[in-house]
C-alpha positions as CSV (number, residue, x, y, z in Angstrom):
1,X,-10.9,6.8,-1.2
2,X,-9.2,8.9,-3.9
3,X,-10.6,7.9,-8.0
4,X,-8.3,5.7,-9.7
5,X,-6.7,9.1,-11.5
6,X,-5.6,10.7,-8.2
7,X,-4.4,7.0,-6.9
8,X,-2.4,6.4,-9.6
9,X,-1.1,10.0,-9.3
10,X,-0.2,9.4,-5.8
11,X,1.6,6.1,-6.8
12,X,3.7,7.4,-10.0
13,X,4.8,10.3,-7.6
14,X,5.9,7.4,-4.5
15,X,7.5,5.7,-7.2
16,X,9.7,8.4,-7.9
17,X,10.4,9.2,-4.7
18,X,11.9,5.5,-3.8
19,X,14.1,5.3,-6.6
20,X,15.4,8.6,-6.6
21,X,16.1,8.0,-2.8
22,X,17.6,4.7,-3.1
23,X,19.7,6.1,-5.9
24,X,21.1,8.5,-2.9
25,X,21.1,5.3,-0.6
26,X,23.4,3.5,-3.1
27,X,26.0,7.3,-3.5
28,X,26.2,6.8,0.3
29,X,26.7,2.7,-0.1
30,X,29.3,3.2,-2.0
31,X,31.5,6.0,-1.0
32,X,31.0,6.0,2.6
33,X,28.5,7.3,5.6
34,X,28.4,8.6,8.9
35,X,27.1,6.6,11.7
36,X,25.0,7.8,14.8
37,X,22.6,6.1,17.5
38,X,19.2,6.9,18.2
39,X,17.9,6.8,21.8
40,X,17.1,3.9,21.9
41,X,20.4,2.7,20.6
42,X,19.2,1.6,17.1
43,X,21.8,2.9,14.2
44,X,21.3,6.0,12.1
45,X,23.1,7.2,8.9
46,X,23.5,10.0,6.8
47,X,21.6,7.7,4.5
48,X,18.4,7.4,6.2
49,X,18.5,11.1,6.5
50,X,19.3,12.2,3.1
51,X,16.9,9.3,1.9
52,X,14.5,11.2,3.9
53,X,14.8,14.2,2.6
54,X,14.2,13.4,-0.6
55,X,10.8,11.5,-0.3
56,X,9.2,14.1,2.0
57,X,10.6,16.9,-0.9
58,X,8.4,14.9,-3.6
59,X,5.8,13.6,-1.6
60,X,4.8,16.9,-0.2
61,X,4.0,17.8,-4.1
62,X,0.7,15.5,-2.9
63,X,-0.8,17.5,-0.1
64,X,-1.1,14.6,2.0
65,X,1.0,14.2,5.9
66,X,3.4,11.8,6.1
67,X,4.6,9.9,8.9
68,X,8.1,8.7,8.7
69,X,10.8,7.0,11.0
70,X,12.9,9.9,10.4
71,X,10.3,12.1,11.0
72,X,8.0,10.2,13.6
73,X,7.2,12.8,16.4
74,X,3.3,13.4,15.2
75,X,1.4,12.8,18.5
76,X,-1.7,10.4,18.2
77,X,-4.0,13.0,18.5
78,X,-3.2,14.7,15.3
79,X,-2.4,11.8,13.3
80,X,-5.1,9.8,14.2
81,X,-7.7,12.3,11.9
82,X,-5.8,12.0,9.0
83,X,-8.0,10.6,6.3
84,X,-4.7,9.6,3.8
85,X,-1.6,9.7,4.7
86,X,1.8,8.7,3.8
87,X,3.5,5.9,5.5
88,X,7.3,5.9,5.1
89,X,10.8,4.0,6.0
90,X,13.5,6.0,4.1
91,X,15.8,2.8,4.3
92,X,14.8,0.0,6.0
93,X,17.9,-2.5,6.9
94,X,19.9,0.5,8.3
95,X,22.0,-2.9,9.9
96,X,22.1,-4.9,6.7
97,X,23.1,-1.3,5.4
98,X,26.2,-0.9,7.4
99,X,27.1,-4.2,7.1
100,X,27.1,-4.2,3.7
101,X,25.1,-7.3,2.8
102,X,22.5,-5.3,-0.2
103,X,19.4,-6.2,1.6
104,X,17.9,-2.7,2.6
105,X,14.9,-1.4,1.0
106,X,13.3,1.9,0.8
107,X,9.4,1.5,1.7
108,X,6.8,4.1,0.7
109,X,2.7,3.4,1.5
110,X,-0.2,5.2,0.8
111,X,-2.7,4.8,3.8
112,X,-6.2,5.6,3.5
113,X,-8.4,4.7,6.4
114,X,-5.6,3.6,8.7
115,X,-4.9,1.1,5.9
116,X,-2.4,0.2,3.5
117,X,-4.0,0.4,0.3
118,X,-0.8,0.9,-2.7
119,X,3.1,0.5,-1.8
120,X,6.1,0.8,-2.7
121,X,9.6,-1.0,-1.9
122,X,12.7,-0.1,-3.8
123,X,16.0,-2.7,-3.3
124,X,18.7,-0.5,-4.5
125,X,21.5,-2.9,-4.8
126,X,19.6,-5.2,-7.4
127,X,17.6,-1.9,-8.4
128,X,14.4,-4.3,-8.0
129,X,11.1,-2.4,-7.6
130,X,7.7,-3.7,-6.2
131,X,4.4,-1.7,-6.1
132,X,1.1,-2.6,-5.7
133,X,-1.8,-0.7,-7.9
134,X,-5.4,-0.8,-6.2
135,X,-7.6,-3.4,-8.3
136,X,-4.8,-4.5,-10.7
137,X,-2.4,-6.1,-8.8
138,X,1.2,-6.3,-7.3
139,X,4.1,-6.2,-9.7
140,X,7.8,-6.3,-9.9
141,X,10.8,-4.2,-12.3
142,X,14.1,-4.1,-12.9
143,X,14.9,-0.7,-13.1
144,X,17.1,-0.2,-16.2
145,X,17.1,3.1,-16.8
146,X,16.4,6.3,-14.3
147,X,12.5,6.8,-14.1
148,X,11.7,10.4,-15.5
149,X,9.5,12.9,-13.5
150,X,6.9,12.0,-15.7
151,X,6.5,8.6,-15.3
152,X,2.9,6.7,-15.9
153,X,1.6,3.8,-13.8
154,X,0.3,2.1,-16.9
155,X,3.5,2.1,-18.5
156,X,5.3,0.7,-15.6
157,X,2.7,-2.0,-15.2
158,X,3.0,-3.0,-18.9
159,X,6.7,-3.6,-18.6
160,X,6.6,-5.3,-15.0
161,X,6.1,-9.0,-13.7
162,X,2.5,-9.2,-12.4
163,X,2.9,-11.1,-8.8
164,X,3.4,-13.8,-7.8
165,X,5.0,-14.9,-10.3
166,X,5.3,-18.4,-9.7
167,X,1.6,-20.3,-10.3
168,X,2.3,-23.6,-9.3
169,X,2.9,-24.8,-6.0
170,X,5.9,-24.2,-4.8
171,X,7.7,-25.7,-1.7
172,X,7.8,-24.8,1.7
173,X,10.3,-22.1,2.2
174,X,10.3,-20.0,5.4
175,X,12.1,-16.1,5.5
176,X,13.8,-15.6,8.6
177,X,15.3,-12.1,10.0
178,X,18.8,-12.0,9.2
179,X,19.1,-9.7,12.4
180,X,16.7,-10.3,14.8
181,X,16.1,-14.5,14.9
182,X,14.9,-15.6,18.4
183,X,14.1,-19.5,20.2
184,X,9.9,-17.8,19.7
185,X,11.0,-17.9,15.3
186,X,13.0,-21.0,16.1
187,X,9.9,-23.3,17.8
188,X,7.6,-21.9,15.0
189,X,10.4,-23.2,12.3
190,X,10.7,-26.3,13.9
191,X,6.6,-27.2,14.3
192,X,5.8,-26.0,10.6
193,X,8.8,-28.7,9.7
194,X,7.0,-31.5,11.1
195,X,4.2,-31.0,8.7
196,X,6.4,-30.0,5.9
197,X,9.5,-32.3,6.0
198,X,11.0,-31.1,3.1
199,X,10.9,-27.0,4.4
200,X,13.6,-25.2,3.7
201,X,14.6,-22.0,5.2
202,X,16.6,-18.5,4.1
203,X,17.3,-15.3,6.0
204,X,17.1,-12.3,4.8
205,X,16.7,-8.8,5.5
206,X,14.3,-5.3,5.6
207,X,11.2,-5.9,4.0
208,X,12.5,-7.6,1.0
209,X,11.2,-10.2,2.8
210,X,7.6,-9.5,2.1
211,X,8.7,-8.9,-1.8
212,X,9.9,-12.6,-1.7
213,X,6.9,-13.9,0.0
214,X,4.4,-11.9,-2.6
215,X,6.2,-13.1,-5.7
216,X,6.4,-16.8,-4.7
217,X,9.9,-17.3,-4.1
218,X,8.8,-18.1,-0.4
219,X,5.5,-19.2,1.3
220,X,5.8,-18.2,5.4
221,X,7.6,-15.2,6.6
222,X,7.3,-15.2,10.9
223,X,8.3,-11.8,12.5
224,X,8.2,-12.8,16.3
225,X,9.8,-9.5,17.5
226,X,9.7,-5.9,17.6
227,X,9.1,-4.4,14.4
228,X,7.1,-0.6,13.8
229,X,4.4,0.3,11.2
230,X,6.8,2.0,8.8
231,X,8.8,-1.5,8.4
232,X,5.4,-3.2,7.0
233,X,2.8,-0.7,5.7
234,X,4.5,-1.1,2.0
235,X,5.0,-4.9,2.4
236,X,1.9,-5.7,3.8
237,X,-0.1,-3.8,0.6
238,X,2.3,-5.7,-1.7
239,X,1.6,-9.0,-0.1
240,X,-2.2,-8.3,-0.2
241,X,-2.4,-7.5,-3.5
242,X,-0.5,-10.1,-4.7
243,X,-3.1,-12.8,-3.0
244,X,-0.9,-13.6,0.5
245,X,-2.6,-13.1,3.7
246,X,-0.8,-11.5,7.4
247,X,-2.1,-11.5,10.5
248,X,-1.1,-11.2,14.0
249,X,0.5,-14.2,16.0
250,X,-1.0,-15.9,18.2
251,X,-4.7,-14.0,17.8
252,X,-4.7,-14.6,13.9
253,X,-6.3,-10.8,13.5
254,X,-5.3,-8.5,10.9
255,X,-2.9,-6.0,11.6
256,X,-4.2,-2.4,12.5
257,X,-2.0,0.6,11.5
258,X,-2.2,4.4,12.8
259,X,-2.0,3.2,16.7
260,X,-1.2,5.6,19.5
261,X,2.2,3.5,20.2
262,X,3.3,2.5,16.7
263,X,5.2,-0.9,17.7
264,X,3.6,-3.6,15.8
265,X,2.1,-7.4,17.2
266,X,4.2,-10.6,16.3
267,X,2.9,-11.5,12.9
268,X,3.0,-13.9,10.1
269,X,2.6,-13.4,6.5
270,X,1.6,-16.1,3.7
271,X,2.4,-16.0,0.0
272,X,-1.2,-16.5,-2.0
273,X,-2.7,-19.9,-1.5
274,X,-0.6,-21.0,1.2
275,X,-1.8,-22.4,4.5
276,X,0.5,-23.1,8.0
């Protein structure tokens, strides 16, 4: 594990990166992308490549690999000795992207022993950032003003909402997928309603969904479809260290990142203090 200097290092410099790419995110948002389709028929955009670009530029300043969907052809057997590494989705929500809807994030997180240990999730359209900070915390800024190459954690954290940020008890609120609901999501929905009556329930998209969850604004977020390690890495480190809990549905085990195939289990994740 790196000292608290070199972590905090590593965290201003992922910080950086996410804005400056959801910056470029938000030129292509605006005046218009190009469109392609992976193999396996999933959409890709000038976006996600240029957004790519630019974190591997600045994160290659840190010396450690990095592991992205745009850059995902590491084989198992070279990855799987890396001691820290960088765990990145350039712009997750290419869908809610193209469709126009402002919920795609950009999702940066530092893995040290297979495990997400800091992260970062940039929401370009509300310019909303979350990070979480090893033994302080999770937190959540506005982004006013372009973040200078020189920016220090401590600063940022003095200026930002410590998460959650709602202490009492909040109601039952569920986060669906906005583009991948299923009748598996739907019977989970439907059960947790008969203990909680008064549930509500919002869709959204990307892993904005995990921000809401670790600041309070929801309390169950069920993901009973395919989803990859880059789509949770950052989200999962956020939720930790703001109190919530994941684990894998139906087995109730923690999530384990750095597999030879990268596809992830069904999961659920809780907001701090909240039970099914």
């Amino acid at each position: 594990m790196p000292n608290n200097t070199d972590l905090n290092n590593l965290l201003e410099t992922a910080i950086i990166a996410a804005v400056e790419a959801g910056n470029k995110i938000m030129y292509f948002y605006e005046s218009g992308f190009e469109t392609d389709l992976k193999a396996d028929q999933s959409p890709l955009t000038s976006a996600d490549l240029a957004a790519h670009r630019i974190i591997a530029d600045r994160l290659a300043s840190t010396g450690l690999p990095l592991l992205s969907e745009e850059g995902a052809d590491i084989d198992f057997e070279t990855r799987r000795h890396w001691p820290a590494w960088w765990l990145v989705d350039p712009l997750d929500g290419t869908k809610e992207f193209i469709n126009h809807n402002g919920e795609f994030t950009v999702n940066i997180a530092l893995m040290i022993d297979n495990a997400p240990v800091a992260g970062v999730i940039y929401l370009p359209v509300k310019s909303l950032l979350y990070f979480a900070v090893p033994g302080m915390g999770s937190f959540r800024l506005k982004v006013i003003e372009p973040l200078p190459s020189s920016t220090v954690l401590a600063e940022l954290t003095a200026v930002s909402q410590k998460l959650p940020l709602h202490s009492e008890t909040q109601k039952v609120r569920v986060l669906a997928s906005r583009s991948h609901g299923n009748a598996e999501t739907d019977d989970f929905i439907n059960k947790l309603q008969l203990k909680h009556p008064g549930l509500s329930l919002q869709n959204a998209g990307s892993s904005y969904k995990f921000c809401l969850v670790a600041e309070g604004s929801a309390t169950h977020y069920p993901r009973f479809g395919p989803t990859m390690e880059w789509d949770i890495a950052a989200g999962v480190a956020i939720l930790q260290h703001a109190g919530g809990q994941i684990f894998n549905w139906p087995e109730s085990d923690t999530p384990v990142f750095n597999k030879p195939e990268l596809l992830n289990p069904w999961f659920v994740a809780l907001g701090k203090g909240v039970k099914l």
